[in-house]
mmCIF file of the N, C-alpha and C atoms, coordinates in Angstrom:
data_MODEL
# 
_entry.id   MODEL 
# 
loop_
_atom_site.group_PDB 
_atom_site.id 
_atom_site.type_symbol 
_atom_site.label_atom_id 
_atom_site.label_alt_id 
_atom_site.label_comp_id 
_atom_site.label_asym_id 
_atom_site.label_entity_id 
_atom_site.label_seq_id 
_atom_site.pdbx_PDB_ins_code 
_atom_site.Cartn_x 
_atom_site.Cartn_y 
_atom_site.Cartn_z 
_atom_site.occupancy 
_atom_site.B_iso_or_equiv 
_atom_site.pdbx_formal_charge 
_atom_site.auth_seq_id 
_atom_site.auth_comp_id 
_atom_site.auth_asym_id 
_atom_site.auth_atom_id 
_atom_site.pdbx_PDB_model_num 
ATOM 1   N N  . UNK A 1 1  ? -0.337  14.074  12.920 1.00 0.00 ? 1  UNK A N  1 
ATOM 2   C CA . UNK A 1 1  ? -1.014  13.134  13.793 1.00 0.00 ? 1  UNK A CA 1 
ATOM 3   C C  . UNK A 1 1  ? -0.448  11.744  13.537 1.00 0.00 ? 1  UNK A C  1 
ATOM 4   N N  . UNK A 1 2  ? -0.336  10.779  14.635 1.00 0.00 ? 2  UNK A N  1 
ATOM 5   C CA . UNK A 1 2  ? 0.004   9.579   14.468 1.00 0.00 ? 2  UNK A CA 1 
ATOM 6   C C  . UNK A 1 2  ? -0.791  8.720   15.269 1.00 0.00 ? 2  UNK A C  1 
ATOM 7   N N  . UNK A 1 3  ? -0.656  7.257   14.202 1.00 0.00 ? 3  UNK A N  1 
ATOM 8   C CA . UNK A 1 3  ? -1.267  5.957   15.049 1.00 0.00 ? 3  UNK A CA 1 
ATOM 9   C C  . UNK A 1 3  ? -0.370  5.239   15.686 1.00 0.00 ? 3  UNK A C  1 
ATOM 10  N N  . UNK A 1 4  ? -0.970  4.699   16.810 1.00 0.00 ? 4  UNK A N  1 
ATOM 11  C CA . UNK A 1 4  ? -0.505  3.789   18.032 1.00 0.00 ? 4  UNK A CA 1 
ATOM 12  C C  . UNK A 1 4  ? -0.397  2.423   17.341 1.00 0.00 ? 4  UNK A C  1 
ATOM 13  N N  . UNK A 1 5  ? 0.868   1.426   17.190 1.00 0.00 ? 5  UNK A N  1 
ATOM 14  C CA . UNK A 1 5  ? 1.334   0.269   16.498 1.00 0.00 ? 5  UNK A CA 1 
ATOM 15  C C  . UNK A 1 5  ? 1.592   -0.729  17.728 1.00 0.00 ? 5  UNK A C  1 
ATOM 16  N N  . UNK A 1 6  ? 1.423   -1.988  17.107 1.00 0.00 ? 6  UNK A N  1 
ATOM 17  C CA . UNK A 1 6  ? 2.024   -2.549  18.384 1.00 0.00 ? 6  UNK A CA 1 
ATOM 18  C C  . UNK A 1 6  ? 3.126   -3.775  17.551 1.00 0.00 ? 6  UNK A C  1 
ATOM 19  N N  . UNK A 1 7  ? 4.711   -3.774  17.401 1.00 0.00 ? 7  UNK A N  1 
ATOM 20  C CA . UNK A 1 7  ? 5.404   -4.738  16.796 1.00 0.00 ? 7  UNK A CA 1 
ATOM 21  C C  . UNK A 1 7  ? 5.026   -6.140  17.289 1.00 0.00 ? 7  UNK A C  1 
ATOM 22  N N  . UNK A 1 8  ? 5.615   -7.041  16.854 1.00 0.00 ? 8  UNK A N  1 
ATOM 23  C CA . UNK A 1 8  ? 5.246   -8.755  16.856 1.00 0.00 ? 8  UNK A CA 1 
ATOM 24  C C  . UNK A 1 8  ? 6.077   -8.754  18.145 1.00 0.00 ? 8  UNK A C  1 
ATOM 25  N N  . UNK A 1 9  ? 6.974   -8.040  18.787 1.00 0.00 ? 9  UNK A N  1 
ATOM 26  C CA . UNK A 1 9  ? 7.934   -8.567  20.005 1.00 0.00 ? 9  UNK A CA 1 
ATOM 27  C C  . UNK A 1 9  ? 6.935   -7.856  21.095 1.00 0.00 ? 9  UNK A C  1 
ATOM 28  N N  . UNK A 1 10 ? 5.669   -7.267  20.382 1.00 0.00 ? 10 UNK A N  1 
ATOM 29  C CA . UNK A 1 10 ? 4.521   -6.323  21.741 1.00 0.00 ? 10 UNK A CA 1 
ATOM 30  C C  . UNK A 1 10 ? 5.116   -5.033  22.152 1.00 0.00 ? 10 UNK A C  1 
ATOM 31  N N  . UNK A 1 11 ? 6.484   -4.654  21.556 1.00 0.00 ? 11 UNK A N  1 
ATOM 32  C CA . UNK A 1 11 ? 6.508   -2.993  21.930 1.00 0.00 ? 11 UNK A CA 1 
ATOM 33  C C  . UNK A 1 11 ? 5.618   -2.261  21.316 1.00 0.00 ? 11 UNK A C  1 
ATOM 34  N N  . UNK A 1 12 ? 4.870   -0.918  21.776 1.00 0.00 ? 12 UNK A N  1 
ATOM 35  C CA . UNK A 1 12 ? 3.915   -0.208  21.369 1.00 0.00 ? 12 UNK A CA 1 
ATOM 36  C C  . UNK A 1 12 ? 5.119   0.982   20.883 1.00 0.00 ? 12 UNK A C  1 
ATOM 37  N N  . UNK A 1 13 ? 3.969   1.414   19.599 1.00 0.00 ? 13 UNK A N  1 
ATOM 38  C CA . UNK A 1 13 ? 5.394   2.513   18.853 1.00 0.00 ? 13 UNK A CA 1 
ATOM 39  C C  . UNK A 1 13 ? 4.319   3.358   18.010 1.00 0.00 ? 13 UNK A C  1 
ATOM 40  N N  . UNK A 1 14 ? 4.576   4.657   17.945 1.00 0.00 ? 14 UNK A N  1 
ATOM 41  C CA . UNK A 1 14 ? 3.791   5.365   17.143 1.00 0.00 ? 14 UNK A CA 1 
ATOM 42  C C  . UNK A 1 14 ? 4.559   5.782   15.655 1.00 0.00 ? 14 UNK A C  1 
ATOM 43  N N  . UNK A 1 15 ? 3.396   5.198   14.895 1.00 0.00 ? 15 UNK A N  1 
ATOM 44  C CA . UNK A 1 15 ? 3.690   5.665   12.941 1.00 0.00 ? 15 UNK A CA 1 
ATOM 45  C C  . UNK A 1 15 ? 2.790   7.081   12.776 1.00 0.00 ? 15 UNK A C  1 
ATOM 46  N N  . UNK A 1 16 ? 3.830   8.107   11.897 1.00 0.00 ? 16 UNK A N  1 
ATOM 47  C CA . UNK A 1 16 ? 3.274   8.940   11.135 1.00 0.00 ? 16 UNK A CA 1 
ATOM 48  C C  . UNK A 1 16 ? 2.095   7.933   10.003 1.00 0.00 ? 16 UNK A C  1 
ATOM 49  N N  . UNK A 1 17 ? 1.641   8.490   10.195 1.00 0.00 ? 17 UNK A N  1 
ATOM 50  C CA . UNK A 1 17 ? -0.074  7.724   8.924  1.00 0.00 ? 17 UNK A CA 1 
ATOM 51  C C  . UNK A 1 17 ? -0.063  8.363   7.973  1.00 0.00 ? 17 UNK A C  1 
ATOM 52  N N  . UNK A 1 18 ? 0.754   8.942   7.680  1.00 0.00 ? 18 UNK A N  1 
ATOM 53  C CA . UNK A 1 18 ? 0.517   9.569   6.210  1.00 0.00 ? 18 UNK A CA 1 
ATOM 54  C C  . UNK A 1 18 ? 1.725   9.271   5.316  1.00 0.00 ? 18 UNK A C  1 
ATOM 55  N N  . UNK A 1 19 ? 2.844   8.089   5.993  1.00 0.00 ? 19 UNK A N  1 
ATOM 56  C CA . UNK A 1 19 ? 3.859   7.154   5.273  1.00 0.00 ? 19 UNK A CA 1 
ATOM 57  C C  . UNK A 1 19 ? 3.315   6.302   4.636  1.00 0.00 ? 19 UNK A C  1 
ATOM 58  N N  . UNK A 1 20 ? 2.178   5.845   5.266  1.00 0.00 ? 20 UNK A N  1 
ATOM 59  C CA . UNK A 1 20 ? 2.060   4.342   4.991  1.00 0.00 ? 20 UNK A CA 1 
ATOM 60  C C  . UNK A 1 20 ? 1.450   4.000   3.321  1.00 0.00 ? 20 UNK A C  1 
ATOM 61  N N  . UNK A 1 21 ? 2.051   3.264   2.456  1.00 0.00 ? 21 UNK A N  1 
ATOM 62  C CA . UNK A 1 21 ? 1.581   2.775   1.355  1.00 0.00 ? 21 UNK A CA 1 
ATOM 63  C C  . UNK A 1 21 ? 0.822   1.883   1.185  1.00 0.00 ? 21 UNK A C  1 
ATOM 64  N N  . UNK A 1 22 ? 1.316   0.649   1.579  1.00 0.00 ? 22 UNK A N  1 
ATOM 65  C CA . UNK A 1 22 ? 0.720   -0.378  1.720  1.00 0.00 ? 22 UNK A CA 1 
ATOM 66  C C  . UNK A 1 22 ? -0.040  -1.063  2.730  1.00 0.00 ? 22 UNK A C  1 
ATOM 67  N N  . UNK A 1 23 ? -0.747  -1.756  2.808  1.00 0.00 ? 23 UNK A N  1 
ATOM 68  C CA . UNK A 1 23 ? -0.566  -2.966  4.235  1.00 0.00 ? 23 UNK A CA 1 
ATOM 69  C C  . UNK A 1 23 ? -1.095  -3.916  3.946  1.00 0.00 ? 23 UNK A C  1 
ATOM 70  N N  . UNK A 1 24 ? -0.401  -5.206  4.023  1.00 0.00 ? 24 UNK A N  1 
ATOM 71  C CA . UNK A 1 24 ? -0.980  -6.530  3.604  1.00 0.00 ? 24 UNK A CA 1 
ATOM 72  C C  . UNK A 1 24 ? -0.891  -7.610  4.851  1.00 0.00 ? 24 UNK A C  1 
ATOM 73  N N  . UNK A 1 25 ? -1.064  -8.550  5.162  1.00 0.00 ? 25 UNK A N  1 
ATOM 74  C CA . UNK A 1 25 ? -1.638  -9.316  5.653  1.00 0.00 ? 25 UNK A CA 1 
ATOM 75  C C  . UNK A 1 25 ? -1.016  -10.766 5.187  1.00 0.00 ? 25 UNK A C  1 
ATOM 76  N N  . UNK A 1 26 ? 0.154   -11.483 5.556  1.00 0.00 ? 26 UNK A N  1 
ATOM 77  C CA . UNK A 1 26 ? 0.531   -12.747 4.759  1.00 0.00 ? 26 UNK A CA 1 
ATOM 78  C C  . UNK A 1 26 ? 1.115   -13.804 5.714  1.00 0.00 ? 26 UNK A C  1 
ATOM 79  N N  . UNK A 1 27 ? 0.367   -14.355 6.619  1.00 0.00 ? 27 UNK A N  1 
ATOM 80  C CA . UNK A 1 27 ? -0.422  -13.539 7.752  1.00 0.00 ? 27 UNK A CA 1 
ATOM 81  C C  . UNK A 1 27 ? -0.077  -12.899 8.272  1.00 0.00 ? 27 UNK A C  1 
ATOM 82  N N  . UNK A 1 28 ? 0.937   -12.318 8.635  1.00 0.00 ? 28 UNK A N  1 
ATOM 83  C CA . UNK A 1 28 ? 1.667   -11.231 9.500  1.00 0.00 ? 28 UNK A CA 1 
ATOM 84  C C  . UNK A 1 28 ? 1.245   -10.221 8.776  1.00 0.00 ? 28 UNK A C  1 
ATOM 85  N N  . UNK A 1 29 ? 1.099   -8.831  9.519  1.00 0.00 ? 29 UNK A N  1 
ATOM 86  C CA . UNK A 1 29 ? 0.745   -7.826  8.625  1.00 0.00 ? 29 UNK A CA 1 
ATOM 87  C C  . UNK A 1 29 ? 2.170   -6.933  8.738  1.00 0.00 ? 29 UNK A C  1 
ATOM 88  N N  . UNK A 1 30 ? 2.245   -6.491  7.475  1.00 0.00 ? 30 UNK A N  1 
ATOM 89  C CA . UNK A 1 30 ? 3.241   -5.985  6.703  1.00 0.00 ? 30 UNK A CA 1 
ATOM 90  C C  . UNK A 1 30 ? 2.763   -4.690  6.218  1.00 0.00 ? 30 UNK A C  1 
ATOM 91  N N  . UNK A 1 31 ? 3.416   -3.439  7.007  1.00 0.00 ? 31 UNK A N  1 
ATOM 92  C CA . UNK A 1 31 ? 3.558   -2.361  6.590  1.00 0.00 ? 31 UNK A CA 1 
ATOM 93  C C  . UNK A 1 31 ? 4.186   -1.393  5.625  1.00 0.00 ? 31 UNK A C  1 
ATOM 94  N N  . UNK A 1 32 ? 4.348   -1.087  4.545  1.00 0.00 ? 32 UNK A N  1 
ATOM 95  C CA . UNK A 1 32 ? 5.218   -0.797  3.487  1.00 0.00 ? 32 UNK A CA 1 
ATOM 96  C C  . UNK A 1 32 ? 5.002   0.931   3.687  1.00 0.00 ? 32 UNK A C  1 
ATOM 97  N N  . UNK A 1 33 ? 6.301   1.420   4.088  1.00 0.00 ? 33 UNK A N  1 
ATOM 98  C CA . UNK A 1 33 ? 6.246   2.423   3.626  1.00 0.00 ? 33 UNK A CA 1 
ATOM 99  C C  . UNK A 1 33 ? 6.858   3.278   2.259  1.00 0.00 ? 33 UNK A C  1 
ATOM 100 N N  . UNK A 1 34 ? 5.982   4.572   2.742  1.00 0.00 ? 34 UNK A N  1 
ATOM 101 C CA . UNK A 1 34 ? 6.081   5.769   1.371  1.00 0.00 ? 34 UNK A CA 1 
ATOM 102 C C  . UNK A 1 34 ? 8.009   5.842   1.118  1.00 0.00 ? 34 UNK A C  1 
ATOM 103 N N  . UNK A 1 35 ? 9.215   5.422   2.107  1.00 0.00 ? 35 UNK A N  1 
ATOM 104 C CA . UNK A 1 35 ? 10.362  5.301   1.405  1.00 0.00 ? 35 UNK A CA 1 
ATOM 105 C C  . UNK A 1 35 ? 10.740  3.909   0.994  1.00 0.00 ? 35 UNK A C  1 
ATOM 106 N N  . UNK A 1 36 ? 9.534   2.929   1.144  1.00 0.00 ? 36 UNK A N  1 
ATOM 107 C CA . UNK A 1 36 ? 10.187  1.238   0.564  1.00 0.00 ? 36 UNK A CA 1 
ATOM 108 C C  . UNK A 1 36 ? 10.251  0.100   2.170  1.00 0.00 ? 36 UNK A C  1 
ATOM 109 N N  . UNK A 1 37 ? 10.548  1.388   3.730  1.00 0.00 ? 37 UNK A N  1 
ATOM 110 C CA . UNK A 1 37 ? 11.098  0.333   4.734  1.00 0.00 ? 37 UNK A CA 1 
ATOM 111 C C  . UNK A 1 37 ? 9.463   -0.676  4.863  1.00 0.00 ? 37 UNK A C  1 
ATOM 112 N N  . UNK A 1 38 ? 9.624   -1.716  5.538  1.00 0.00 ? 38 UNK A N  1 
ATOM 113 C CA . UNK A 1 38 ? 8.959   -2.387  5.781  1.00 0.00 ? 38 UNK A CA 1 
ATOM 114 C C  . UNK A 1 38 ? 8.282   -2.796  7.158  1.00 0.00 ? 38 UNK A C  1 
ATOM 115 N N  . UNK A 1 39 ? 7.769   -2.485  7.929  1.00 0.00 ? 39 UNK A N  1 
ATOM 116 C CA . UNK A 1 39 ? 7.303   -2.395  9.468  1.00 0.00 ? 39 UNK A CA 1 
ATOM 117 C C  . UNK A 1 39 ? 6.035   -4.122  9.857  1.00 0.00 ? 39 UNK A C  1 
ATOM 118 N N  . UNK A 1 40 ? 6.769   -4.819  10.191 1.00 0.00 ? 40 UNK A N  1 
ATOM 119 C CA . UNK A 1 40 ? 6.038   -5.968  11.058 1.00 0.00 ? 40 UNK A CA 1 
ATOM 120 C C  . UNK A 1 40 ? 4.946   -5.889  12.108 1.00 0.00 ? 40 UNK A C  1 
ATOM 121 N N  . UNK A 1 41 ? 4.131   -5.730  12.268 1.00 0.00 ? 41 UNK A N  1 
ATOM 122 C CA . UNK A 1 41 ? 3.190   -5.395  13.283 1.00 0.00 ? 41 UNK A CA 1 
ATOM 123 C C  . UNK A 1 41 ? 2.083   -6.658  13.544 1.00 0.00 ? 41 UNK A C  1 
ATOM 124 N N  . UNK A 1 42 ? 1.479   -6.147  14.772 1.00 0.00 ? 42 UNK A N  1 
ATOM 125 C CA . UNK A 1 42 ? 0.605   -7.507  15.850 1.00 0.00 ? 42 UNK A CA 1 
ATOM 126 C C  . UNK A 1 42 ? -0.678  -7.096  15.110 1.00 0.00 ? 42 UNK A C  1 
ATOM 127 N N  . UNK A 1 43 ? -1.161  -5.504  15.066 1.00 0.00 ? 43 UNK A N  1 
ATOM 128 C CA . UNK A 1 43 ? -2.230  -5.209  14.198 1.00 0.00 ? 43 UNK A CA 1 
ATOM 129 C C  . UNK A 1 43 ? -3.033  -5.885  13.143 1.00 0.00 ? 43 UNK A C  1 
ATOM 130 N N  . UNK A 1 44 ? -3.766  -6.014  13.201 1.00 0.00 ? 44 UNK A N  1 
ATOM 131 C CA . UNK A 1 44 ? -4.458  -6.590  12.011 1.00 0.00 ? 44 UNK A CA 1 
ATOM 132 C C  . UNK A 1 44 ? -4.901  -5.241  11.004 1.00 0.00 ? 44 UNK A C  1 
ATOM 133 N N  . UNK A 1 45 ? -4.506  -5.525  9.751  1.00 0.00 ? 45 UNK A N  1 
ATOM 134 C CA . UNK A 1 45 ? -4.999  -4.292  8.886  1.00 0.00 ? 45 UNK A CA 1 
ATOM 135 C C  . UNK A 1 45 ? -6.509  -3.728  8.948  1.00 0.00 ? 45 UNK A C  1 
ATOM 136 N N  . UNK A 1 46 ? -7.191  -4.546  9.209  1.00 0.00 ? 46 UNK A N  1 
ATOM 137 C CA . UNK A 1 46 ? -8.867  -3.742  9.706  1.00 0.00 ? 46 UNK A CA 1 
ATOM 138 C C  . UNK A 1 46 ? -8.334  -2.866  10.492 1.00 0.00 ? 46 UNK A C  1 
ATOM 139 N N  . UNK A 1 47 ? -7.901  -2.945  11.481 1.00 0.00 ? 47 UNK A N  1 
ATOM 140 C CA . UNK A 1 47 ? -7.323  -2.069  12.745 1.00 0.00 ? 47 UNK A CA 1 
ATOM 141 C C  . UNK A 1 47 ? -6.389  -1.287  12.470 1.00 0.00 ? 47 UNK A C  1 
ATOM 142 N N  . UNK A 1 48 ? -5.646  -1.133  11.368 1.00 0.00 ? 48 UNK A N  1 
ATOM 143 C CA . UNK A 1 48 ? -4.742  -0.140  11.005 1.00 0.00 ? 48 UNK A CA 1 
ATOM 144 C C  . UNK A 1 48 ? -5.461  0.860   9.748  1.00 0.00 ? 48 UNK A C  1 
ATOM 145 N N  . UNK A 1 49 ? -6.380  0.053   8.893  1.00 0.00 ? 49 UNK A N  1 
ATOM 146 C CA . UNK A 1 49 ? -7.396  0.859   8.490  1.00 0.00 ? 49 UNK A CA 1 
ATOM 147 C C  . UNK A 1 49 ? -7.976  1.638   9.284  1.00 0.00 ? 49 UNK A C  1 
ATOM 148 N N  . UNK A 1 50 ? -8.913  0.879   10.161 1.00 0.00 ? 50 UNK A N  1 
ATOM 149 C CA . UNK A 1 50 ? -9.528  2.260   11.056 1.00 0.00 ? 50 UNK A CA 1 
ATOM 150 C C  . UNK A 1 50 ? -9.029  2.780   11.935 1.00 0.00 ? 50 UNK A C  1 
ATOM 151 N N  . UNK A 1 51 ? -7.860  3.056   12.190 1.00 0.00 ? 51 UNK A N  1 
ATOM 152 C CA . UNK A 1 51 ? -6.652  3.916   13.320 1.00 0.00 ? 51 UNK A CA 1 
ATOM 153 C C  . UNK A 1 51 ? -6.762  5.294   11.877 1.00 0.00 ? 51 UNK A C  1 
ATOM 154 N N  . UNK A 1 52 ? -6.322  4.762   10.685 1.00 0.00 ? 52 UNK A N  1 
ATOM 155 C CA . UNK A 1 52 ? -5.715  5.814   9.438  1.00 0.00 ? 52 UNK A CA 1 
ATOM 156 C C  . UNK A 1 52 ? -6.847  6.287   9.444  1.00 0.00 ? 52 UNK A C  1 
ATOM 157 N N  . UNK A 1 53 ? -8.251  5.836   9.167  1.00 0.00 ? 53 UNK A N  1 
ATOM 158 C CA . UNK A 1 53 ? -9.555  6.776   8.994  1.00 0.00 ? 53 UNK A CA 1 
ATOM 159 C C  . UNK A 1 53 ? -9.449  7.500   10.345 1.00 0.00 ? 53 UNK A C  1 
ATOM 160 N N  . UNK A 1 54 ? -9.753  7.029   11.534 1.00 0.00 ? 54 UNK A N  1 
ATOM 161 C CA . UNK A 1 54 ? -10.009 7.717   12.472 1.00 0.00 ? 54 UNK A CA 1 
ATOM 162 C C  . UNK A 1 54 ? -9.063  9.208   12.567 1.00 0.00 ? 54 UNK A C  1 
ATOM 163 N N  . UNK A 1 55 ? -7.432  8.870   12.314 1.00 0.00 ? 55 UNK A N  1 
ATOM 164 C CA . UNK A 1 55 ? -6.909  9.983   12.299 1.00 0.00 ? 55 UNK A CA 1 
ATOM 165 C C  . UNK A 1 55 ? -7.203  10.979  11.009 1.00 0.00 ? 55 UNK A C  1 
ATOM 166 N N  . UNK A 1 56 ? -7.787  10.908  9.850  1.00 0.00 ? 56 UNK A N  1 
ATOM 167 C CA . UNK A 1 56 ? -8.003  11.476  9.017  1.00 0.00 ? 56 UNK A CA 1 
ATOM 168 C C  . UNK A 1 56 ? -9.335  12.368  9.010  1.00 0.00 ? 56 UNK A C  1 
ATOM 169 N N  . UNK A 1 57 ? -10.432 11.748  10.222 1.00 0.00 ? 57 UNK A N  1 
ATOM 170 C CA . UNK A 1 57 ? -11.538 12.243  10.766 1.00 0.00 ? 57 UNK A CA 1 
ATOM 171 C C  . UNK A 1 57 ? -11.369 13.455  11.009 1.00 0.00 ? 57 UNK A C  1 
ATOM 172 N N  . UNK A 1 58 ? -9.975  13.267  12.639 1.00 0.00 ? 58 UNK A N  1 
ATOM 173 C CA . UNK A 1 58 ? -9.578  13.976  13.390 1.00 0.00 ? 58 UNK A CA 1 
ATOM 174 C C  . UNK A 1 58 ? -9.438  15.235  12.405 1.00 0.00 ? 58 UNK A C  1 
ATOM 175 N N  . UNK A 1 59 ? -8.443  14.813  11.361 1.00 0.00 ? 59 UNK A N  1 
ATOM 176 C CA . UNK A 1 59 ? -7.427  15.854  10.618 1.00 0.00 ? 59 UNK A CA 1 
ATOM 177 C C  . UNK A 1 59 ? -8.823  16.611  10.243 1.00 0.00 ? 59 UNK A C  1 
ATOM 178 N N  . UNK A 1 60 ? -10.086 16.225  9.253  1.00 0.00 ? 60 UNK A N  1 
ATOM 179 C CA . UNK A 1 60 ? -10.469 16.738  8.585  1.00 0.00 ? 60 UNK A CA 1 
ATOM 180 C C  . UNK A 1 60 ? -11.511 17.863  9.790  1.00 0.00 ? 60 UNK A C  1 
ATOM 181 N N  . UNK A 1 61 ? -12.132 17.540  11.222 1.00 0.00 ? 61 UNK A N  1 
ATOM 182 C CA . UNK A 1 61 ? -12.531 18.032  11.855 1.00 0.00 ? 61 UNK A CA 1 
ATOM 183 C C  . UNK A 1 61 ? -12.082 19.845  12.298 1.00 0.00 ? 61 UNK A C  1 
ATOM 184 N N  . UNK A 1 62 ? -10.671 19.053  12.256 1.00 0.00 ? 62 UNK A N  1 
ATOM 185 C CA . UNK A 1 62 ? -9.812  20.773  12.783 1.00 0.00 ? 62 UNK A CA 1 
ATOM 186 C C  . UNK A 1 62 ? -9.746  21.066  11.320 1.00 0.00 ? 62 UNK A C  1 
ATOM 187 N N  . UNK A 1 63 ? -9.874  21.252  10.578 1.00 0.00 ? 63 UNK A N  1 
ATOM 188 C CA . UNK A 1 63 ? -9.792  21.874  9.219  1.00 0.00 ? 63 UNK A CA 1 
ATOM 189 C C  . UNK A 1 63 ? -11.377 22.440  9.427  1.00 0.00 ? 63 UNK A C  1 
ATOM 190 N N  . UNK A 1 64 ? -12.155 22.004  9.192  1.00 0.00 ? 64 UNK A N  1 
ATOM 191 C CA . UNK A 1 64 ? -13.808 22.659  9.305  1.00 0.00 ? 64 UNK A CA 1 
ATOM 192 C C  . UNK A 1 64 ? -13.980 23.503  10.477 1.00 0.00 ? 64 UNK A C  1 
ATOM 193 N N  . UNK A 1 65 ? -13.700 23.103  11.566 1.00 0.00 ? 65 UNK A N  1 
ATOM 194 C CA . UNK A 1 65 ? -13.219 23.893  12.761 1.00 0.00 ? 65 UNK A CA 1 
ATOM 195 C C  . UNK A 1 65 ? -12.546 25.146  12.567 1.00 0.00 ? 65 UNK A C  1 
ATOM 196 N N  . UNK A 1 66 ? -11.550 25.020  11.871 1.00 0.00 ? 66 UNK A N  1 
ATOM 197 C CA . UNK A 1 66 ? -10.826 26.145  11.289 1.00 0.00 ? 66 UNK A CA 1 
ATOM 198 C C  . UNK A 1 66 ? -11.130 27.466  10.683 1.00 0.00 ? 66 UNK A C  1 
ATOM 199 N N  . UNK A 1 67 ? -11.930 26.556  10.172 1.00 0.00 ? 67 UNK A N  1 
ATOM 200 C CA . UNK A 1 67 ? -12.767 27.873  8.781  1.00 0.00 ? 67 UNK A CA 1 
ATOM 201 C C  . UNK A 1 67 ? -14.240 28.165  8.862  1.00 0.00 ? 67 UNK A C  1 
ATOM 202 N N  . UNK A 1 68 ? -14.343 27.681  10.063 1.00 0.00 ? 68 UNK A N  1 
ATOM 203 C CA . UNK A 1 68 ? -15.842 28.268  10.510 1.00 0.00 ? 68 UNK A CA 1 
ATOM 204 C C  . UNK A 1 68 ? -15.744 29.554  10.342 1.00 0.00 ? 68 UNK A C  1 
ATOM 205 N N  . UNK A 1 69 ? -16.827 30.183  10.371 1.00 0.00 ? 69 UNK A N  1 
ATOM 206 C CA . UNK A 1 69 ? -16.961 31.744  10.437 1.00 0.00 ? 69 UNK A CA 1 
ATOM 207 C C  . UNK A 1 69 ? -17.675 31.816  11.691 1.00 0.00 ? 69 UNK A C  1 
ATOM 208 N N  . UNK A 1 70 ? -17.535 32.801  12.899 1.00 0.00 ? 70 UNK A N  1 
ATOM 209 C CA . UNK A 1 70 ? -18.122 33.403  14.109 1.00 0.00 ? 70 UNK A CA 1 
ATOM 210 C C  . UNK A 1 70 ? -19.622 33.934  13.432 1.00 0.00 ? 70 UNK A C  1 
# 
């Protein structure tokens, strides 16, 4: 699953969410990923926080979904 990004030049671009290491805020928010690259984004990290929960919701939903029993 991936979140919807939007770079500082306003192209919209989708990140795998399960790269992401870091994210700071200086003021630009600064994405660090799990190999070191670094991703610039319009996002504010509240909003990239709750994009990563929301998709982790998702993830954990179809997992319980999964293993229901009939």
């Amino acid at each position: 699953m991936m979140i919807k990004l939007t770079r500082t030049s306003g192209q919209n671009f989708i990140l795998n969410a399960e790269l992401i290491l870091e994210v700071q805020e200086t003021p630009d928010t600064v994405i660090t990923l799990s190999n070191g690259k670094k991703l610039l984004v319009k996002d504010s990290a509240a909003d990239i926080v709750e994009k990563v929960i929301s998709y982790r919701q998702k993830i954990m939903a179809g997992i319980t979904r999964t293993g229901e029993r009939s």
